[in-house]
C-alpha positions in Angstrom: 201.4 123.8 128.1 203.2 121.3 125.7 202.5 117.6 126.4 205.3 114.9 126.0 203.9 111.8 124.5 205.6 108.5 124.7 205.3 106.6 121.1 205.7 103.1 121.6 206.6 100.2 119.0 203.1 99.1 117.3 202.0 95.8 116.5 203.5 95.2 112.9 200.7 92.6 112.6 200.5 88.8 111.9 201.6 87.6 115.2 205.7 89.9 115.1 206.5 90.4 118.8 209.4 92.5 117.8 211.5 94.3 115.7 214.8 95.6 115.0 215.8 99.4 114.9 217.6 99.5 111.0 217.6 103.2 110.7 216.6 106.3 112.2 215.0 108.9 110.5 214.8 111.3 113.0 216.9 113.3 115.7 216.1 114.5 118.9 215.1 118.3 118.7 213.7 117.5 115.3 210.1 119.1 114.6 207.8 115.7 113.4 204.5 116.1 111.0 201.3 113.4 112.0 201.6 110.4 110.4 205.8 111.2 109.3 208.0 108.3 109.4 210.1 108.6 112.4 212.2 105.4 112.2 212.8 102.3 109.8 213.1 98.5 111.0 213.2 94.9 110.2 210.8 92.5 111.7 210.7 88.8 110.6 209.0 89.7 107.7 209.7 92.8 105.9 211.3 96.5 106.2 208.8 99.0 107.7 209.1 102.4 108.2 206.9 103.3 111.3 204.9 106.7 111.0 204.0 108.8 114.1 200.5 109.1 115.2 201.5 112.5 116.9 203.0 115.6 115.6 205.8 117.9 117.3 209.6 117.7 118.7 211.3 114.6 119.2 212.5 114.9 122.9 213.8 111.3 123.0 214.9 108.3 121.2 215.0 104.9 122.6 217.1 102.0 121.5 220.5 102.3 119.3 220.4 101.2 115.3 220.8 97.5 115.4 218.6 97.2 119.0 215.8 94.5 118.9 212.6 96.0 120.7 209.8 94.1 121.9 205.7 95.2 120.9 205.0 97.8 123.3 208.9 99.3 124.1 209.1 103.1 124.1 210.3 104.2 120.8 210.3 108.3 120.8 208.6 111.2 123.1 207.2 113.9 120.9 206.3 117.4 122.7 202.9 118.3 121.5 201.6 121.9 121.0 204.3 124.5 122.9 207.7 124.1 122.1 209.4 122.9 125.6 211.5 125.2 127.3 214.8 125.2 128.2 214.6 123.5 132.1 211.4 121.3 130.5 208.9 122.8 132.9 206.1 123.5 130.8 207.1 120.2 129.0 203.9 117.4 130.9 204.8 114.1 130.9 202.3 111.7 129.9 201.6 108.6 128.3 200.4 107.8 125.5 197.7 106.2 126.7 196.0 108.6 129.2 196.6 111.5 126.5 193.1 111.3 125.4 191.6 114.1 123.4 194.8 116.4 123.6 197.3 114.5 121.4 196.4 115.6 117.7 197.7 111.7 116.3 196.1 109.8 113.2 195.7 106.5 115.4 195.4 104.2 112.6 198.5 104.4 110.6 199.3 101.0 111.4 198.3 97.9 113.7 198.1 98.2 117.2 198.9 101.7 118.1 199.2 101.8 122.2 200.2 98.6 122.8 199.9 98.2 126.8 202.0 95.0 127.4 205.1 93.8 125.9 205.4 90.0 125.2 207.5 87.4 127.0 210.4 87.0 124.9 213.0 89.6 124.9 216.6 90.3 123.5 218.5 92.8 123.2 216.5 95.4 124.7 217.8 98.9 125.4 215.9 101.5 126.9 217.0 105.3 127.5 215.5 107.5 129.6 213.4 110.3 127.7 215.1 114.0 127.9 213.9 116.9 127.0 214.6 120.7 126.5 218.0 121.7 126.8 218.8 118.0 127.7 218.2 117.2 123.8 222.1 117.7 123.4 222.8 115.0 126.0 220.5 112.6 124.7 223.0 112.9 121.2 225.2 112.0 123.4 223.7 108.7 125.0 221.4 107.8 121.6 224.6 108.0 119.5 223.1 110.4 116.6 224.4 109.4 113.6 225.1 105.4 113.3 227.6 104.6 116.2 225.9 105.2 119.6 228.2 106.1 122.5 227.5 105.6 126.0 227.9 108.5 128.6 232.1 108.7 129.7 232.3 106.7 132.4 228.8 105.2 132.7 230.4 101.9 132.5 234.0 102.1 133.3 234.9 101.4 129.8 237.9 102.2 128.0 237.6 106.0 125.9 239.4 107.0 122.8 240.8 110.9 122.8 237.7 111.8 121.2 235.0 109.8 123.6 233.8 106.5 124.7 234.4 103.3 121.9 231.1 103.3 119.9 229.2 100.0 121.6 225.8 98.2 120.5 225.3 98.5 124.4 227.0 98.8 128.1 226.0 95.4 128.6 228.9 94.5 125.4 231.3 97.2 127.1 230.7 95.8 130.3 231.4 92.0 128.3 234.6 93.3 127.5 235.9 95.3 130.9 235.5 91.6 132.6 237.5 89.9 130.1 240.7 92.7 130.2 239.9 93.0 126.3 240.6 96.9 125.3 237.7 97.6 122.5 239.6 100.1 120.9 241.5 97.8 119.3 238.8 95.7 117.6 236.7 96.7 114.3 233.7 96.4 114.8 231.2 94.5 112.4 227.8 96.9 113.0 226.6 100.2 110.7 229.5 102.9 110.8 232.4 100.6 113.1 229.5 100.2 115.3 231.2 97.2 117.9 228.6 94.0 118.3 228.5 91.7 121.2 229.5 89.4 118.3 232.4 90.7 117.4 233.8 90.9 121.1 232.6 87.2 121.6 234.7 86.3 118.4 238.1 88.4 119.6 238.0 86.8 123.1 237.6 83.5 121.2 240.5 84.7 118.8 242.8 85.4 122.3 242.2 82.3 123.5 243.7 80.3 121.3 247.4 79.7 121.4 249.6 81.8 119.2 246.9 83.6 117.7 247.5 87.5 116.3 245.6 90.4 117.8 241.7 89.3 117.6 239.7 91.9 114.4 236.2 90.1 114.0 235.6 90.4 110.0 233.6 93.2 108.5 230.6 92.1 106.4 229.8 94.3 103.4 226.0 95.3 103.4 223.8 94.8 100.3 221.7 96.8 98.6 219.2 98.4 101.3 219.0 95.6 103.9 221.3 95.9 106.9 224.6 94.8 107.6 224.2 91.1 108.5 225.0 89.6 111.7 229.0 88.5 111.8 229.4 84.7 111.9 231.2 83.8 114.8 233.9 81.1 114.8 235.2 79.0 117.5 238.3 77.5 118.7 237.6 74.6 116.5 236.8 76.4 113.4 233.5 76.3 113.4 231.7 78.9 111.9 228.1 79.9 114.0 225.5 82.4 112.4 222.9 83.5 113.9 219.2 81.9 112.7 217.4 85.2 113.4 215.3 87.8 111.1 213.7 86.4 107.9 216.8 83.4 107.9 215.2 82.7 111.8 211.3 82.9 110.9 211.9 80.8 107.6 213.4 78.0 109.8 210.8 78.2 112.1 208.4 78.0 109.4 210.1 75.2 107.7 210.6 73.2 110.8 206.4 73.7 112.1 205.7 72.6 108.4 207.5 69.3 108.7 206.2 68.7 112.3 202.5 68.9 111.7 201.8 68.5 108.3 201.7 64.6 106.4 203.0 65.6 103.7 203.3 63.9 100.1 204.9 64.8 96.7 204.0 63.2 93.4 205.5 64.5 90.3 205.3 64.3 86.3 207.6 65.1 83.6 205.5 67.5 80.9 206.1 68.9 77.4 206.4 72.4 77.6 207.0 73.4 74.1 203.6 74.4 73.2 203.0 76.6 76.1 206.5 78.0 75.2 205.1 78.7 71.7 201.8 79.9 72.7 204.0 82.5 75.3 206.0 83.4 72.0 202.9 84.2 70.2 201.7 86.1 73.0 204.6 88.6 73.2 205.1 89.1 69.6 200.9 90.1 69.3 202.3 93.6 71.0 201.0 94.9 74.6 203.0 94.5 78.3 205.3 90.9 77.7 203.8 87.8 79.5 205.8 86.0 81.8 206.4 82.5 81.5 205.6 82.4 85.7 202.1 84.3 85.2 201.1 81.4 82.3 202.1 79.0 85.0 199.9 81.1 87.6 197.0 81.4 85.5 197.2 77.1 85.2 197.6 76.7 88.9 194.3 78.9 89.4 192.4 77.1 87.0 193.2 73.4 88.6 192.5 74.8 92.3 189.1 75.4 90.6 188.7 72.1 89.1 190.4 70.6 92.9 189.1 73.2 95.2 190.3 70.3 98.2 194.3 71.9 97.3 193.5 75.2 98.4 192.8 75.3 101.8 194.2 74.7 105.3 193.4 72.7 108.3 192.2 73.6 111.5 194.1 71.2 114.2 192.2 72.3 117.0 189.0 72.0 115.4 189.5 69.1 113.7 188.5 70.7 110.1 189.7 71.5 106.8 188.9 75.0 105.9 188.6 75.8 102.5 188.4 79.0 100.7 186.8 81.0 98.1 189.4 82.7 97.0 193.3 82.1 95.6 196.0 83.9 97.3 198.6 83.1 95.6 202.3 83.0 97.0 205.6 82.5 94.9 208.8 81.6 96.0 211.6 84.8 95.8 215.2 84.4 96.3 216.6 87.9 97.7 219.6 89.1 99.2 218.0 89.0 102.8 216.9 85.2 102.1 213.9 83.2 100.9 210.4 85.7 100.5 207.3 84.3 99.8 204.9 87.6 98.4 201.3 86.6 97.9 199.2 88.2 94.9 196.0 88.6 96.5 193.2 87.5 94.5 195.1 85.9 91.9 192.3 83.8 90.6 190.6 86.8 89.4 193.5 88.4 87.3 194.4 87.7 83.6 197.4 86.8 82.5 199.1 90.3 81.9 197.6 91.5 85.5 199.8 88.5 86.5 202.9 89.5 85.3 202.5 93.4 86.3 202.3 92.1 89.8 205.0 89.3 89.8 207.5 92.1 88.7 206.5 94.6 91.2 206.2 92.3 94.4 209.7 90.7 93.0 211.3 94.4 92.9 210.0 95.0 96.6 211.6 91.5 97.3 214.8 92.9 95.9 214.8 96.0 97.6 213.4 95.2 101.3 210.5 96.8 101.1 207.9 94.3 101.7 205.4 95.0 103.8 203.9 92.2 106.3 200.7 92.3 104.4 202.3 91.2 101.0 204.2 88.3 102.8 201.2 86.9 104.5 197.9 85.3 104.1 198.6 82.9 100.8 196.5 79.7 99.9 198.6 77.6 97.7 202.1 78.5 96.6 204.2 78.2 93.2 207.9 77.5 93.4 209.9 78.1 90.6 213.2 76.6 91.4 214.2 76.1 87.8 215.8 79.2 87.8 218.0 77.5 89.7 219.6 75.5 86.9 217.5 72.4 88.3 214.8 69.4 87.2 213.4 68.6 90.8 212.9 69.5 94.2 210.7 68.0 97.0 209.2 71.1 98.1 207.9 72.1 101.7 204.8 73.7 102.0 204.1 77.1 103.0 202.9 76.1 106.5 199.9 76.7 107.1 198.7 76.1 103.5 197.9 72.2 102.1 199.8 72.3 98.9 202.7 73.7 96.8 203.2 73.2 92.9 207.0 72.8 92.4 208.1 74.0 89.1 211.8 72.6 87.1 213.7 74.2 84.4 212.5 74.0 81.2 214.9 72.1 79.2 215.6 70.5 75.5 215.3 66.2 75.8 214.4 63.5 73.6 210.2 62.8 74.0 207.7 60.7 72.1 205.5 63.2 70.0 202.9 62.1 68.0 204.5 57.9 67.9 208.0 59.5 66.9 211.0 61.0 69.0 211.6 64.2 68.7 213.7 67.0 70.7 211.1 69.3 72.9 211.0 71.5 75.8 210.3 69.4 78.7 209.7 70.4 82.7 209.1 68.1 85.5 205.8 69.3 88.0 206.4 68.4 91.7 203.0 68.4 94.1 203.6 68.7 97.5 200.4 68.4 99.7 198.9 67.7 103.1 197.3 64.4 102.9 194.6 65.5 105.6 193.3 67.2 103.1 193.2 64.6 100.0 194.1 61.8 99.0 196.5 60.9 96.0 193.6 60.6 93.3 192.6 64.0 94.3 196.3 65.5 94.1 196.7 63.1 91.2 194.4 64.6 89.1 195.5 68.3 90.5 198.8 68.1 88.8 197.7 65.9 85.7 195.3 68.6 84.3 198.2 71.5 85.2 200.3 68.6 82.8 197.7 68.8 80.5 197.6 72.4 80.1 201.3 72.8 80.0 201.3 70.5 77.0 198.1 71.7 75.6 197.8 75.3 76.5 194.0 75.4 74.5 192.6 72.9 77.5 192.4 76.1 79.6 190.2 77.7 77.1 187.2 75.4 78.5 187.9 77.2 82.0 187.7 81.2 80.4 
């Protein structure tokens, strides 16, 4: 006798309560390997695809591409060991919980398999009920196979093209429109595939209310690279334009904001001269072997000062009353991506020579790029380096990576008059912004911090003494 064994949503890990449904990788009626990767989403942090801890057919999918789902929310129902039959009666239904001993499941693929009890805060939540058998067809119909779900004809009195019901995020946005008079098969809609968004309904009955406005289309944002389509700005009867502060834009502001109302922080900066570190990088490159990059010469400076001002790298403890400080350097770095502001941490950086440095700068940056991140490699970092100069610019106030105590801001490297040796000359200066919590120093302490990184910027042999 098969069982039918509910998979639900796992902890991601790091705190994420939820997580949004970017792409399914499975159908119903599908045949699943342990351990396969049933479904890809987005959480606050990164693209995951989520393995199965249990192998056999996929009798149910739960939530629509573009659903948010809670920890804990059903995601698929996998028949394990006999094939179901066609009226599901040798299909049992259990969870996954009281399985026990007769699911065949890896259980530690990722965080928090069996996750009893869903959190609070909910959005956008859509659960189907689990089919199975010859039922799979009908569940097509309701998950919307493909990347425009449908909802049954007629479930909620919606308007229906010729071919079937308008393709709808949820009933709840069909059911948005019906009360409002507003026929959805005359909007685009702004989701994967034409798929209609509460947004874009929200927008067109905004649109119809203003006077002498034409028939209401929400615009239709072009997706980038492998993220998903992003969510459609809405604007109002006064031309405002409203996004949404949600996925890594929403847990970036959150950040940003927590940082500015618990930490005292301070910045002190210097102007340097970069041009022997620029030459020593030169010489580097042209001695043969993997190129160095000018941010893993920086990196390598920053470890060597946390060692010298040990007081920078650590965190406080509000509760406690303590600053914690640690052993180790995580180091994270400031990426600009297409899906906003990353900040990937090379573990153990302190440990790693300058070539190890670059070698994992590039391939965290390329997962940046691409959205494949994982929650691990975005979390856990003890000091940070920003490199705005890419940016084009001198100087920045940076704001620390809550919940670390310090971040070394990093301007372009540019040609202006300087002093050398009692005469002016032309040389490649940068200016070096310290950000810190002042819990956990004072200003001689971050003082001398970024005065020895100085030092080693403009004298590249002082770090010799620390090798």
């Amino acid at each position: 006798m098969a069982q039918v064994l509910e998979f639900k949503l796992p902890d991601l890990g790091e705190g994420l309560t939820e997580a949004e449904i970017v792409r399914w990788l499975v159908e119903v009626g599908d045949v699943v390997a342990v351990d396969q990767p049933v479904v890809e989403v987005e959480t606050a942090k990164a693209m995951v695809e989520v393995p199965c801890p249990y192998g056999g057919v996929v009798t149910a999918r739960f939530g629509e591409e573009g659903t948010e789902l809670p920890v804990g929310a059903p995601l698929i129902t996998v028949a394990v060991g006999e094939r179901p039959t066609a009226s599901g009666g040798s299909a049992e239904s259990v969870s996954e919980k009281s399985a026990g001993s007769g699911a065949e499941g890896s259980g530690n693929v990722l965080v928090g398999y069996g996750t009893s009890e869903a959190p609070a805060r909910r959005r956008r939540v859509r659960q189907d009920r689990p089919v199975s058998g010859t039922s799979a067809a009908g569940s097509r119909a309701v998950n919307g196979q493909g990347s425009a779900p449908a909802a049954v004809n007629g479930q909620d009195g919606g308007p229906e093209t010729e071919d079937g019901p308008v393709p709808v995020i949820s009933p709840l946005v069909r059911r948005l429109a019906r009360q409002n008079g507003l026929d959805l098969r005359e909007l685009t809609g702004s989701g994967p595939d034409g798929l209609i968004l509460r947004a874009d309904v929200e927008y067109a009955l905004r649109a119809a209310a203003r006077p002498g406005t034409a028939e209401p289309q929400a615009p239709v944002p072009q997706p980038t690279s492998t993220a998903p389509a992003p969510q459609p700005a809405a604007t109002t009867a006064h031309g405002e334009i409203r996004t949404p502060l949600k996925g890594i834009r929403g847990a970036v502001a959150d950040k940003l904001v927590r940082s500015r109302r618990e930490i005292p922080d301070a910045t002190c900066w210097v102007d340097a001269d970069a041009t022997e570190l620029m030459r020593a990088r030169t010489a580097m490159n042209a001695a043969g072997g993997p190129r160095i990059s000018l941010l893993a010469l920086l990196a390598r400076i920053c470890t060597a000062a946390l060692a010298r001002f040990p007081e920078l790298n650590s965190t406080v403890d509000a509760e406690a009353r303590e600053v914690v400080r640690f052993d180790h350097v995580h180091l994270g770095f400031a990426a600009q991506t297409d899906r906003g502001l990353v900040v990937p941490v090379v573990r153990d950086a302190h440990a790693r020579d300058a070539e190890s440095l670059t070698a994992e700068f590039a391939r965290l940056t390329e997962a940046g790029r691409t959205g494949t991140l994982t929650p691990a490699e975005l979390t856990g970092g003890t000091f940070t380096l920003n490199n705005y100069g890419v940016f084009g610019v001198d100087g920045s106030t940076p704001i620390i990576n809550h919940p670390e105590a310090a971040m070394l801001g990093v301007g372009r490297i540019v040609p202006k008059p300087w002093v050398h040796e009692g005469e002016l000359a032309v040389r490649q200066v940068v200016q070096l912004s310290l950000t810190f919590d002042h819990r956990v120093c004072d200003g001689g302490t971050a003082g001398g911090f970024l005065r020895y990184v100085a030092d080693c910027v403009e004298q590249p042999a002082v770090l010799l003494r620390t090798l």
